[in-house]
N, C-alpha and C positions, 0 to 999 in steps of 0.2 A: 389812641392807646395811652395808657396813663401809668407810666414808670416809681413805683412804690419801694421801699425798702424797709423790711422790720425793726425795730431797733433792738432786736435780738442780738442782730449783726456786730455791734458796736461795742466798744470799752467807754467808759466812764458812767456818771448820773445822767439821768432822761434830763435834765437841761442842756449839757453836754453835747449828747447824743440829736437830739433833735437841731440843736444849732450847726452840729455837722452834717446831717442829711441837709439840711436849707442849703447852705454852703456847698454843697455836693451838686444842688441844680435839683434835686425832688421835687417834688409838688405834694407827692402823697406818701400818707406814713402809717405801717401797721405798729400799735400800740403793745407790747407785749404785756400780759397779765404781770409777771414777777418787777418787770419799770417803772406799773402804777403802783403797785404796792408800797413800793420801795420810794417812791414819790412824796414830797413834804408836803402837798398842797392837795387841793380836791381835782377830783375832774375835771371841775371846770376849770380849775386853774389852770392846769395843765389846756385844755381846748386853749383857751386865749393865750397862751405860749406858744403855741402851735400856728396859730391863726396870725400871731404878729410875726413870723419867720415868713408865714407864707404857705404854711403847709394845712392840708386838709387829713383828717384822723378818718383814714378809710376804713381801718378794720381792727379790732379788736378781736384777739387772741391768746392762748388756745380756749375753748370752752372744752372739757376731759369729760369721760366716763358718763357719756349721757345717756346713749338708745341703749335696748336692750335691758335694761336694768329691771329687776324683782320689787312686787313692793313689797315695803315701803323706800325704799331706794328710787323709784320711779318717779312717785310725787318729791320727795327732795330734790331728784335731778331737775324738775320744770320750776321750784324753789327758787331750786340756784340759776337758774335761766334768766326767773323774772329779776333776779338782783345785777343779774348782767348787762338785761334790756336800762335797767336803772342808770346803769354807771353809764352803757352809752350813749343814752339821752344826752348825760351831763356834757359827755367827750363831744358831742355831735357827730358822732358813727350809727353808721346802719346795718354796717355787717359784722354779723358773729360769727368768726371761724368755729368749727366745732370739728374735731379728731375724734379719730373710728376709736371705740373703746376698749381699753386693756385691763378692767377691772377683772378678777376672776369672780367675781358675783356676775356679770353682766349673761345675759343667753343672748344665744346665737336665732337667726332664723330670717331671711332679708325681710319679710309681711313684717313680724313686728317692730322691727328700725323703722323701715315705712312709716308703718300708725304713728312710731316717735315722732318721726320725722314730719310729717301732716300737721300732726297737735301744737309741734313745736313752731311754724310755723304761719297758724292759725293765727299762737300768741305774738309772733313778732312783727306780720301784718297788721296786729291791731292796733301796735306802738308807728309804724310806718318804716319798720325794720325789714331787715333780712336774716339768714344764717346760708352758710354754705358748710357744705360736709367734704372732709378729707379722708383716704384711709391712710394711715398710717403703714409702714412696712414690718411693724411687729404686732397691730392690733390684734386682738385675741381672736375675733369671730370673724371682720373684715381688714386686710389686710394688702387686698388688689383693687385697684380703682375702681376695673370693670363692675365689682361689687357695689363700691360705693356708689358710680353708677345711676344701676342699677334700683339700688335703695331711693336714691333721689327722684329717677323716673317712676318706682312707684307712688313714692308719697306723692307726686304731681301735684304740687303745690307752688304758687307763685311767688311766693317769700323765700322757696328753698331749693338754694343752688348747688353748684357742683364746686369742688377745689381739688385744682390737680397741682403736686408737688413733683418736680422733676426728678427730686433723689428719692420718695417714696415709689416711683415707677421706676425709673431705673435700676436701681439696686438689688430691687429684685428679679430685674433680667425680663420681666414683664413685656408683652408682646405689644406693639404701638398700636395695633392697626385699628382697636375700637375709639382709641379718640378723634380721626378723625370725621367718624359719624356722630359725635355728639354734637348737638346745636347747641349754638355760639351763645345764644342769647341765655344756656343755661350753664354755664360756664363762669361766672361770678368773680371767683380769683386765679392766676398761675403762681405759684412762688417757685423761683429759681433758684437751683442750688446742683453745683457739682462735687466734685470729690475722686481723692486718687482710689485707684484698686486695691483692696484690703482685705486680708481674709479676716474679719471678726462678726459680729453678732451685728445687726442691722441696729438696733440703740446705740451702741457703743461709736459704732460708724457714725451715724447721724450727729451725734452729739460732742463729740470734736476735730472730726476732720472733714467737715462741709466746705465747702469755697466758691467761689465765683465762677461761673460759666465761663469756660476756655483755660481754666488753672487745673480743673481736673484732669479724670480720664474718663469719664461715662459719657456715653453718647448722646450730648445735650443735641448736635447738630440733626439727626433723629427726632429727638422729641421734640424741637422745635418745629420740623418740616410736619410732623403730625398734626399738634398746635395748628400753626400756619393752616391747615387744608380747613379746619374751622370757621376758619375768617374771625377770628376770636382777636376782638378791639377793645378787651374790658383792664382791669388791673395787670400788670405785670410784676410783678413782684420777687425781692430776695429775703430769703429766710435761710439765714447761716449760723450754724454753733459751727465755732471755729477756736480752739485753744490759742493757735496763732494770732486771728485774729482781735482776740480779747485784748492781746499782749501789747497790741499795733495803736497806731495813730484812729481815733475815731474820725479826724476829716478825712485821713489818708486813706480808711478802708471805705467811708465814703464814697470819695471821689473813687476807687477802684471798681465799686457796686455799680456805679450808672454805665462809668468806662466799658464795662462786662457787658452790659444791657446793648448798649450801644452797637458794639462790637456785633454784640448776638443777633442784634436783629437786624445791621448791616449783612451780613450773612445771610441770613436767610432772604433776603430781597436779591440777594445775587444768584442764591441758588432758584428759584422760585419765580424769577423777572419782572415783569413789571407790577407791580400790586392788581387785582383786580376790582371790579366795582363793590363799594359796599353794599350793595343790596344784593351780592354774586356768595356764593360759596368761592372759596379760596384765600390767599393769604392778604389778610386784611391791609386798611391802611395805616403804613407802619411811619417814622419816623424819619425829615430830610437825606437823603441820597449822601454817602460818604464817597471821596475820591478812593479809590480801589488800595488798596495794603500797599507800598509799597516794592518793588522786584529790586531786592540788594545785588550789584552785580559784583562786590568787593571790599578792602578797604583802601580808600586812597591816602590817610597820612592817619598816625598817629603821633601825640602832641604831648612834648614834656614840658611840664615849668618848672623851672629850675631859679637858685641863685648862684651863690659860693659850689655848689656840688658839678655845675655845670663841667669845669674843666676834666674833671675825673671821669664821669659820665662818660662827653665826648672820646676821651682816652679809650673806655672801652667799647663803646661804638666803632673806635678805629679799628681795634684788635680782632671785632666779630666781622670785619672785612667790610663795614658800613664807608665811604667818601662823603667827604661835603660837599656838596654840588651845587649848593646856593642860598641864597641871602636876601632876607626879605627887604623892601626898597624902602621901607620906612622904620622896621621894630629891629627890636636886637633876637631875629627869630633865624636859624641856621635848617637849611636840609641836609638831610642825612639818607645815602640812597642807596641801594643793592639790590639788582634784581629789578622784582616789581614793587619794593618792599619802601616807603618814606618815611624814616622818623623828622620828624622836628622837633626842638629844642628852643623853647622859649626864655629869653635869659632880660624879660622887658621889666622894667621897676613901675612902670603902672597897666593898669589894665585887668582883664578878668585870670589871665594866668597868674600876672602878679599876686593877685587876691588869691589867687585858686592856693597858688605855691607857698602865701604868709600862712593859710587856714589849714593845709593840708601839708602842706612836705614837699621835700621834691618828689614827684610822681606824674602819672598821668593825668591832664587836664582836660584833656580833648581828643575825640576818633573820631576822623572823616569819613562814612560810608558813600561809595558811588549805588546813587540809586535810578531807576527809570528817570520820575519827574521828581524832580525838587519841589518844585513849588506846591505839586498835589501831595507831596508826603507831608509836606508842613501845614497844609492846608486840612487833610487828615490829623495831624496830629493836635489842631487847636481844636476840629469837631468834638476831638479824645478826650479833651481838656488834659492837653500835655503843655505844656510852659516852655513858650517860643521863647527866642535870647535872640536879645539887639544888642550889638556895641555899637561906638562909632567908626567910624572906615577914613583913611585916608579918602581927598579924591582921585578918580580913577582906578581905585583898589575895589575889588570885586566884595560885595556884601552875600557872604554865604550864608544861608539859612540854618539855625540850627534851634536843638532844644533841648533842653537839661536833659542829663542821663544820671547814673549812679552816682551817688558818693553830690551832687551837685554839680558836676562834671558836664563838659558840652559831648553832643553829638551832630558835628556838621554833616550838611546835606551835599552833597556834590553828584550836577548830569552832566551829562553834554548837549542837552535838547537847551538850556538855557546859556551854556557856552562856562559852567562853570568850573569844567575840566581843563578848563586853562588859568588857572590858580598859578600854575606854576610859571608861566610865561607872563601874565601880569601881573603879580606879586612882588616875583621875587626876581632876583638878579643871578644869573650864572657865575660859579667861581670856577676859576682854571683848572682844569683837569688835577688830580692829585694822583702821584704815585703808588694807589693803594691796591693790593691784590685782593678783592672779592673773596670770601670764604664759602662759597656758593649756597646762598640766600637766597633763596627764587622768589618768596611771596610769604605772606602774614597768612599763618597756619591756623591760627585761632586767638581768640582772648578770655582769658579768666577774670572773673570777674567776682570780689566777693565783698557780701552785705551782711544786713545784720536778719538773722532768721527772720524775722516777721515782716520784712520786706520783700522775702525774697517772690514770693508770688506778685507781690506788685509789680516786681521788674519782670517777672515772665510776662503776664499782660501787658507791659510796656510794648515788649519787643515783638511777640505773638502779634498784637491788634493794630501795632502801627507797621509791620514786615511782615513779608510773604515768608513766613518762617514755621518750620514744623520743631513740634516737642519731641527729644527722645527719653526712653525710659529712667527715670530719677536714680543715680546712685547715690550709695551709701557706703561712704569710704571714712575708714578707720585713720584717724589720726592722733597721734601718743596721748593727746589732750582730750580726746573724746570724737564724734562720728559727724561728721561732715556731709552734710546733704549737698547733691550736684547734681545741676541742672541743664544739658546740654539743649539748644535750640540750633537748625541748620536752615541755610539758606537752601534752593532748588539747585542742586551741581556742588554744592559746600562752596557758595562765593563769599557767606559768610558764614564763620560758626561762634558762638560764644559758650561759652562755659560759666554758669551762674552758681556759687556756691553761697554756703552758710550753714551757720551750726550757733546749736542750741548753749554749746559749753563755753565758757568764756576763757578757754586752755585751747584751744586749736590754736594752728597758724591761720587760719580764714578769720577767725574772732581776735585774735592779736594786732592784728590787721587794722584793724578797726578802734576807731573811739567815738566817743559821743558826737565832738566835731566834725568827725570825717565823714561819717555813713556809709563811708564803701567806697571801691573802685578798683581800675583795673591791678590786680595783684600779681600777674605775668603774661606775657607775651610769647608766643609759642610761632617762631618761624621754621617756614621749610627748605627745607634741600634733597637733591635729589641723590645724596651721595655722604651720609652722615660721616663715614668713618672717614672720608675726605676730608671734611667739613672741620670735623674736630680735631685735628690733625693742624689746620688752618689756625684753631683758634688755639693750641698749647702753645705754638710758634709764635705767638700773637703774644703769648703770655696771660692770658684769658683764664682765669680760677672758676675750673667746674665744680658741678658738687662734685663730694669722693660718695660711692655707692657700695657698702659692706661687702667685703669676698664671700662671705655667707649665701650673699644673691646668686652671686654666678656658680658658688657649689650644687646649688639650687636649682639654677638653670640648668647646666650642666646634666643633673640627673635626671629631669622631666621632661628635658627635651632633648630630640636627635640631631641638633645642629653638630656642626664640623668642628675638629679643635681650634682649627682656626680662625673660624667667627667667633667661635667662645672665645678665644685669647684676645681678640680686635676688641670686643664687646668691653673685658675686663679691664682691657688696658685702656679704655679709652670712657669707661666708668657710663657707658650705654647702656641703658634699661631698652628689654625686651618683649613686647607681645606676640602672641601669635591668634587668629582667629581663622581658622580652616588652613588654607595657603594664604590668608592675608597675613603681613608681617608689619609691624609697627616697631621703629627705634625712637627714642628718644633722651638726649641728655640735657641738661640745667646747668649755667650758669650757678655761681655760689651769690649770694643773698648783695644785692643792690640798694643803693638807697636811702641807706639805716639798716638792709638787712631783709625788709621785708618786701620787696619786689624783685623779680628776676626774670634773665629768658630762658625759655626753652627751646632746644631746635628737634626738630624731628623729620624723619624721614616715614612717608607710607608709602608700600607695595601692597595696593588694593587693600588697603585696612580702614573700616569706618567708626573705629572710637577714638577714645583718646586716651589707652594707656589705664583702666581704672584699677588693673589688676596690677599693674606696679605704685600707686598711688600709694600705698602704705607705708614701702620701701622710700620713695622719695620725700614724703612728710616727714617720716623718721628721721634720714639724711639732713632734713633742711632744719629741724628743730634743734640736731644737734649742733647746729652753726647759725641759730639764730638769736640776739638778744634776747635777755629774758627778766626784764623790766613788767612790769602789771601790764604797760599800751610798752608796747615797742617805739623806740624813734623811726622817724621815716627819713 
């Protein structure tokens, strides 16, 4: 199977663009008509651009408003054909995509697309060409595959193949079950493409909010298994108009295009088993065997780098009931423990914290996730082309595996099938018990996580293709600066959950957050307890500065809901926000702004509630804006 990508997909000039597909690991590359136009150089030039990257110009695309047409429209349309056949002589393509027709000159009728389709053919076998036919999901007369088809098996010609588009069948809700009776050998090209649920107009859809298989929500996993019963080994291809995407890095949606592919057809070999014979009906043969997604059972430490802020920090680590309970045997790196919960606190003047903390601020550096096997999650992640990270290690200091995450940030590996859940016993050193009373912390509730919009799908695939992790449905949360898109992913049991945000406005607190240098990172930390108004109780004693949350809210509450006066008065007095979802009940309060301001915790308490609060999110953005710097980039 041979992995293609448009360069529809991409931002910048076709030189650009094509050095990023090469760089991405392609082999093959659809040529868009509007890139060669738009190109300084001839065809040819372009072919031997292409050819010195490494890449092969499989297909030239779209050919528009051909079949059906009246004459004299008819003879122009095979006009413009033969000047097509021309240019890809030059490019050295043999395939012409061609899109079902939207002209309103065109008539309908599948016999005479057909005949086009024959004649069209006749001409492109004589050149040593091909063409494949697509239908589009708003075509005027063909508009279902089945049609197009259809048309193809009539014209029964050997130069003219079929092209089936994943978001042209899906979107329109299309029934799978005649692709897998199509033969494979007339099946020419796939182009992949997903996309969220939308109610708009099938153009409109199409043409800027397409994405990479696994970012959507249409059922690529479906259309693949149909695909697959083909035994279909020909092009694979992505074709994306993506407004996002245009916005993004052209290697970095690259590299997310093959990552997808990857990912996709990693899957479907698991669902599907062992490949069968080529010469067999069934799902063909696909590409090297990946170690299985990782099963997140947790997090085992998260990692602050710090300098001069350190002292203050630790202050109120004390006060949220956090102990130090030990010290690493060679850095200036301190744990911080409660519960099931480890912070550490890196205060090293060389090394990737150190770096991390001169680049970025004092903030988050690093999350340890405990996962099944280390070594296979790493080992998946470099199939993924995700970027392993080596430092050097004391001797006898445990080397844990890890690889960039957000913002440039690490995410360590840690099992116990390798022995490397004992970090804590060879690392670090024990410090004497401290006099500290626990504010009852039980375990790391979740992490927020926030980047710059046209990222944000990359780190869903990140985390999607390398964890056993499901997508929940995208909100869209109002903050004073403008609308904040959030991304929730969960582990199987919530052993892990993260919360990915972003937004388009450069006034939010998720976009403030953020600067050129930084790219993202974790923006709070959300632990649990089983007894919040305990909890908080704990930390005003402590001396612990919550956010304050408007009496407006609770007049609010009050009125919509039926609790007691006296969880209203607990609630108010103790500046807790509220959900409810059936009998499931959700608390949560925040810490006032960390850092410079713009990091914080939150603690929360669930009784069977499985969000995260989105319906107080307005309420607490409001609250934190009012208490946060308000500099262009905030200090960290």
């Amino acid at each position: 199977m041979k992995l293609a990508i448009a360069t529809v997909c991409l931002s910048g000039t076709l030189g650009e663009k094509l050095e990023a597909i090469a760089a991405a690991g392609f082999s093959e590359v659809e040529i868009f008509e509007n890139d060669l136009l738009s190109f300084s150089g001839t065809p040819r030039d372009l072919r031997r651009r292409a050819e010195d990257l490494g890449l092969a110009v499989a297909v030239y695309q779209p050919f528009r408003d051909f079949e059906g047409m009246p004459a004299p429209q008819r003879a122009k349309a095979f006009a413009r054909a033969e000047r097509k056949f021309d240019t890809m002589q030059e490019l050295g393509c043999d395939l012409l995509m061609v899109c079902s027709n939207v002209s309103p000159d065109s008539l309908g009728g599948l016999d005479r697309a057909a005949e086009d389709f024959r004649e069209l053919g006749e001409r492109a076998a004589r050149r040593g060409m091909r063409v494949g036919y697509e239908a589009l999901a708003w075509g005027r007369h063909v508009s279902d595959y089945r049609d197009a088809w259809e048309i193809v098996r009539r014209a029964d010609h050997p130069a003219v193949g079929f092209v089936l588009d994943s978001f042209h069948v899906l979107a329109r809700g299309t029934d799978l079950g005649a692709i897998r009776s199509i033969p494979r050998e007339k099946i020419v090209l796939v182009q992949m493409a997903d996309a969220p649920r939308l109610a708009m107009d099938h153009l409109s859809w199409s043409r800027h909010y397409r994405c990479f298989p696994g970012q959507g929500d249409l059922p690529i996993p479906a259309f693949v298994d149909a695909l697959g019963a083909t035994g279909f080994d020909g092009i694979l291809s992505l074709e994306i108009f993506s407004d996002r995407f245009r916005a993004g890095s052209a290697r970095g949606v690259a590299l997310d295009g093959r990552r997808s592919l990857l990912v996709m057809l990693d899957d479907l070999r698991r669902r599907a088993g062992a490949p069968e014979d080529p010469a067999g009906r069934g799902p063909a043969p696909l590409l090297p065997a990946l170690p299985p997604r990782a099963a997140c059972e947790g997090i085992e430490f998260i990692e602050f780098a710090m300098d001069e802020e350190a002292r203050a920090f630790e202050s109120v680590l004390s006060g949220l009931g956090f102990a130090r309970t030990a010290r690493h045997r060679s850095k200036a790196v301190t744990r911080w423990s409660q519960g099931a919960i480890n912070l550490v606190v890196n205060t090293e003047k060389e090394g990737f914290a150190h770096s991390f903390q001169v680049t970025h601020g004092a903030s988050v550096c690093a999350v340890a996730l405990r996962v099944d096997d280390a070594g296979a999650a790493l080992e998946r992640a470099r199939a993924l082309l995700d970027e392993p990270f080596r430092q050097a290690v004391a001797p006898g200091e445990l080397d844990i595996p890890a690889v960039r995450g957000v913002g440039g940030s690490l995410l360590y590996l840690v099992d116990r099938r390798s022995g490397l859940d004992r970090l804590w016993d060879v690392d670090f050193e024990p410090l004497a018990p401290e006099p500290v009373r626990g504010a009852g912390l039980v375990a790391v509730d979740h992490l927020a996580q926030s980047m710059r919009h046209e990222e944000m799908l990359t780190w869903l695939l990140f985390y999607t293709g390398l964890f056993d992790l499901a997508k929940l449905p995208v909100q869209d949360v109002v903050d004073p600066g403008g609308v904040v898109e959030s991304q929730a992913v969960e582990a199987p049991g919530a052993a892990l959950r993260l919360v990915l945000n972003a937004s388009q406005s450069s006034r939010t607190l998720s976009s403030r957050f953020l600067s050129e240098a930084l790219g993202g990172g974790v923006q709070h930390v959300a632990l649990a307890t089983d007894d919040i108004v305990a909890t908080v109780a704990s930390l005003r004693a402590a001396g612990v500065a919550l956010l304050p949350i408007p009496e407006n809210y609770y007049d609010d509450l009050e009125a919509r809901t039926d609790l007691p006066p006296e969880t209203l008065a607990r609630l108010r007095d103790g500046n807790i926000l509220y959900d409810r979802e059936g009998g499931a009940e959700f608390f949560q309060v925040y810490t006032r702004g960390l850092l410079g301001g713009g990091f914080a915790f939150e603690i929360v308490e669930r009784r069977g509630y499985r969000g995260y609060g989105a319906a107080n999110a307005p309420i607490r953005l409001a609250a934190q804006t009012r208490l946060a710097p308000h500099p262009a980039l905030p200090t960290r």
